[in-house]
C-alpha positions in Angstrom: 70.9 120.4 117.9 73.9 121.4 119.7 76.9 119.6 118.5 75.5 120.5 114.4 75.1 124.2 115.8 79.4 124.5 116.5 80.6 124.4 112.9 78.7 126.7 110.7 78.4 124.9 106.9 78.9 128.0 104.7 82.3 129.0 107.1 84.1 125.1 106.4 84.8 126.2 103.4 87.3 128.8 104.6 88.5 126.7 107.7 88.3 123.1 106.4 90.6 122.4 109.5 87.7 122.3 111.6 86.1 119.8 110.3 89.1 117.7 111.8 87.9 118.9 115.2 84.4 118.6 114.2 84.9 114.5 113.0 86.8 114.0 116.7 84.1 115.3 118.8 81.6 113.8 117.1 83.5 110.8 117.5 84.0 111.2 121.4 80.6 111.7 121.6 79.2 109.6 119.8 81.4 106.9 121.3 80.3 107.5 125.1 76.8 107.3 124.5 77.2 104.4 122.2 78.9 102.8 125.2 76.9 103.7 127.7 73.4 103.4 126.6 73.4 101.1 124.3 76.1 99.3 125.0 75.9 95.7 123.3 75.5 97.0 120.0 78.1 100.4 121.0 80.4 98.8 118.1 77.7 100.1 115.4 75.4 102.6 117.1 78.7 104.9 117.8 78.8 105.3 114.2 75.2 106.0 113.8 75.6 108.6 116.2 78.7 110.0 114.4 76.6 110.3 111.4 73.7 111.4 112.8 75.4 114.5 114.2 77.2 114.9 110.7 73.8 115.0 109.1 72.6 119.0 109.0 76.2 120.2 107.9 76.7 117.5 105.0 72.8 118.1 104.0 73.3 121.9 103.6 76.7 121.0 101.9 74.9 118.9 98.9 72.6 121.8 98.1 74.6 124.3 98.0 76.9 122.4 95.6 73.7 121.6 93.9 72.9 125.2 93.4 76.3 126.0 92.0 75.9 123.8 88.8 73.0 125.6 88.1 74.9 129.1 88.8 78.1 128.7 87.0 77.9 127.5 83.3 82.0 125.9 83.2 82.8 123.1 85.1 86.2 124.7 86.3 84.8 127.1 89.0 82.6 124.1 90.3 85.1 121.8 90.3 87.1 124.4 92.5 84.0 124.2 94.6 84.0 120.7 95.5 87.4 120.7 95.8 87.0 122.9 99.1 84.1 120.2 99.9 86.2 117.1 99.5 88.7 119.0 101.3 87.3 119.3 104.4 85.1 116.2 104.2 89.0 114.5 104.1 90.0 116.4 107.4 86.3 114.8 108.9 87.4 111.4 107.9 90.9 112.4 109.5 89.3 113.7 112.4 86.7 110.0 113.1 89.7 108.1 112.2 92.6 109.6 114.4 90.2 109.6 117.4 88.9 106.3 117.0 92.6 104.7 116.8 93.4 107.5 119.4 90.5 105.1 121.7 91.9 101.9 119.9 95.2 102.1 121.5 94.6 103.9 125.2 91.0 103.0 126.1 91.6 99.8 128.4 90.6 96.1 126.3 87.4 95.6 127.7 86.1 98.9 126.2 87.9 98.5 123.1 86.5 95.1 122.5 82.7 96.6 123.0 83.7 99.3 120.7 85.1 97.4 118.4 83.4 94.3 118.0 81.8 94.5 114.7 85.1 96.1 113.4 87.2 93.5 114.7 85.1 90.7 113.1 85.4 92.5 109.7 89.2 93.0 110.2 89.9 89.1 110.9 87.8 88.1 107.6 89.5 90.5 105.8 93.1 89.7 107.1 92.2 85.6 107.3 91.7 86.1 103.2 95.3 87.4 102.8 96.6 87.0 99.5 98.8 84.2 99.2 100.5 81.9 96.9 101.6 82.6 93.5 99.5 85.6 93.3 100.9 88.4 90.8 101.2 92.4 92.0 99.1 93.0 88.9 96.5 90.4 90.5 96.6 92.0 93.7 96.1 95.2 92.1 93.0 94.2 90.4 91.1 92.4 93.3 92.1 95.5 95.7 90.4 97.8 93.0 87.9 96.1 91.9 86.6 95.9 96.0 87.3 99.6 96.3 84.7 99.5 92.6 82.6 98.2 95.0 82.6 100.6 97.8 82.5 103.5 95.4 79.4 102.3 93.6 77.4 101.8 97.1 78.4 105.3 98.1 76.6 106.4 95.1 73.4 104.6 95.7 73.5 105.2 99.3 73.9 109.2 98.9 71.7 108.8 95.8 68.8 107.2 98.1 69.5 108.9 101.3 70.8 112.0 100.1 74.1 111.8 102.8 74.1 107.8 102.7 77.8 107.2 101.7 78.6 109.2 105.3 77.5 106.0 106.8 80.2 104.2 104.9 83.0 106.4 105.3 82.3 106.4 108.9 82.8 102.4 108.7 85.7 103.0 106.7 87.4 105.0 109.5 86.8 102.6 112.3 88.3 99.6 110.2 91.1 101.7 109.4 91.5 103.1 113.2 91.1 99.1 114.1 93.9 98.2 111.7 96.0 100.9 112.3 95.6 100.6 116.4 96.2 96.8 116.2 99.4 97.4 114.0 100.8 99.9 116.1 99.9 97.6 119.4 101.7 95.0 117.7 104.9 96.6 116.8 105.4 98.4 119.7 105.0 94.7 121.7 107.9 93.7 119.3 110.1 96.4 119.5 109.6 95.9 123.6 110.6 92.4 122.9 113.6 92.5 120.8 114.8 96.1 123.3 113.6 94.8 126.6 112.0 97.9 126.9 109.6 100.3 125.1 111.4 103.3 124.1 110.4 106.8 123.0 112.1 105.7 119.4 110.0 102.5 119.2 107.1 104.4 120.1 107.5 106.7 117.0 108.8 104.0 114.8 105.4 101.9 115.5 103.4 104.9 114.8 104.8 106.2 111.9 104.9 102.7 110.5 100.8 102.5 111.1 100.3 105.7 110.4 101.7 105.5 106.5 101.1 101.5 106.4 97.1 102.6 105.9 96.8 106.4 105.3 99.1 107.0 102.3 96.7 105.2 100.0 93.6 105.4 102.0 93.1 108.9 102.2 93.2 109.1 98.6 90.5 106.0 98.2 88.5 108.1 101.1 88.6 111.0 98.6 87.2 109.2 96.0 84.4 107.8 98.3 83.7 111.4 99.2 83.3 112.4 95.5 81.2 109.4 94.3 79.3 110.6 97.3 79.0 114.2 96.4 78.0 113.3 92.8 75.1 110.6 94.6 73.9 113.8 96.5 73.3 116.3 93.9 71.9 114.0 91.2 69.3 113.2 94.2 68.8 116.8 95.5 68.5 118.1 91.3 66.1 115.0 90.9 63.9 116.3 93.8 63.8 119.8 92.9 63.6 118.5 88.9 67.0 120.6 88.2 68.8 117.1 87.0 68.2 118.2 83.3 69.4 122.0 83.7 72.8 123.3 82.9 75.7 121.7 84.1 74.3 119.7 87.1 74.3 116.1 85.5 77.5 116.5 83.9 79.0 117.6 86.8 78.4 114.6 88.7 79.5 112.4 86.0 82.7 114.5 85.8 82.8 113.6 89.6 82.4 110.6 89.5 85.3 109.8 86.5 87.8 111.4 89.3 86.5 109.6 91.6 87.3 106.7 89.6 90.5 108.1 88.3 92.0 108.8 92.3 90.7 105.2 93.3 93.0 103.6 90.5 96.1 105.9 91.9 95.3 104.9 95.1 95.3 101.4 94.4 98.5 101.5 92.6 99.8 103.5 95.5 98.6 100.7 97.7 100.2 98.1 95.8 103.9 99.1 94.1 104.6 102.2 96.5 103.7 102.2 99.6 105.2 98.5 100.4 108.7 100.1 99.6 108.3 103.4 101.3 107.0 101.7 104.7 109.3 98.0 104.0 106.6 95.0 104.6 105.3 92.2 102.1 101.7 92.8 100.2 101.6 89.3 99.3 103.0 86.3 101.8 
């Protein structure tokens, strides 16, 4: 009960910031035990843990959204709500994800491959099935959203079962992109030393700016949209418990919810695709 007790729920919508601080320590935490308890299977129970300790503030989050649509009779105001929500649910997800590439890069290999296991089998399928060939951007485009479709509609279900379910998957979602962001970074810093003779201060930056934008210019946007979907799984389930699903403005709220959700996973994917290859200079399709 201590690590839930340090951020207060109803104050993280003033500070959101601290939910940065709040996503690293969890992180750190729930990283050491992981690794030193249970430490053939530290690759997934770290996230558990992550979760776990994530559990009383996100729970008290969904009801008090839940109680708003039945407070407020136009969607504005609630939608200015969850905006504060999403807000600092974004800096959580910045928070897991900074301090598990943070680990990626510094922790020495033989902890990073324990930590990372399940992550790194997920991130050689994924980069093994690299689009190739005569492959269109529009085609591209399409398979990336129509996986991200996928994601989105599991964070639903998960949060509409399990009330903070899509947590789970977020959480995943930040050690794949601290894994891919970690391994990019380790790679082009080993270039630059190549090509210099020598790793400089100024190829130091230049990897990490390169990761750092390479993943989070359209992922923090697609996390968003995760976060929503998720938001909208949790009241529906929390309105259907207490039998509120029918009143006011709590079903059409999380159908409005989930249509920007939708809406910010298509600009992210078009982000992903025509943008950010020109703003960081590498090749979507080889």
């Amino acid at each position: 009960m201590v690590l839930e007790a340090l951020f207060n729920p109803f104050e993280l919508k003033k500070k959101p910031w601290e939910m940065f601080f709040a996503g690293g320590l969890y992180t750190i935490v729930g990283m050491f035990l992981a690794f030193m308890v249970f430490k053939e299977q530290a690759s997934i129970v770290s996230l558990f843990l992550i979760v776990l300790a994530t559990v009383p503030v996100m729970y008290t989050t969904i009801v008090n959204e839940e109680k708003l649509d039945l407070k407020y009779k136009k969607e504005w105001p609630v939608l200015k709500e969850h905006t504060k929500v999403l807000l600092f649910l974004c800096f959580f997800f910045l928070g897991v994800a900074a301090t598990m590439t943070l680990a990626y890069i510094f922790l020495p290999g033989s902890a990073v491959n324990t930590l990372f296991a399940t992550q790194h089998i997920s991130f050689g399928r994924t980069t093994g099935q690299m689009i190739t060939g005569n492959a269109t951007l529009t085609e591209v485009f399409l398979r990336i959203l129509v996986n991200n479709m996928r994601v989105l509609f599991f964070s639903i279900v998960l949060s509409f079962l399990y009330g903070i379910g899509s947590i789970f998957i977020l959480t995943w979602n930040a050690s794949i992109i601290a894994v891919a962001t970690g391994y990019l970074f380790k790679t082009k810093l080993a270039s630059a030393a190549v090509a210099m003779g020598l790793t400089s201060i100024s190829a130091y930056f230049n990897a990490a700016s390169f990761s750092f934008f390479r993943y989070m210019t359209h992922g923090l946007l697609e996390m968003a949209a995760y976060f929503a979907a998720g938001l909208a799984g949790g009241i529906i389930s929390v309105a259907l418990i207490k039998r509120n699903l029918g009143r006011d403005m709590v079903l059409s709220d999380s159908l409005i919810l989930i249509l920007i959700s939708l809406i910010m996973l298509i600009v992210a994917g078009i982000i992903e695709v025509y943008i950010t290859p020109g703003l960081v200079g590498y090749k979507l399709i080889k």
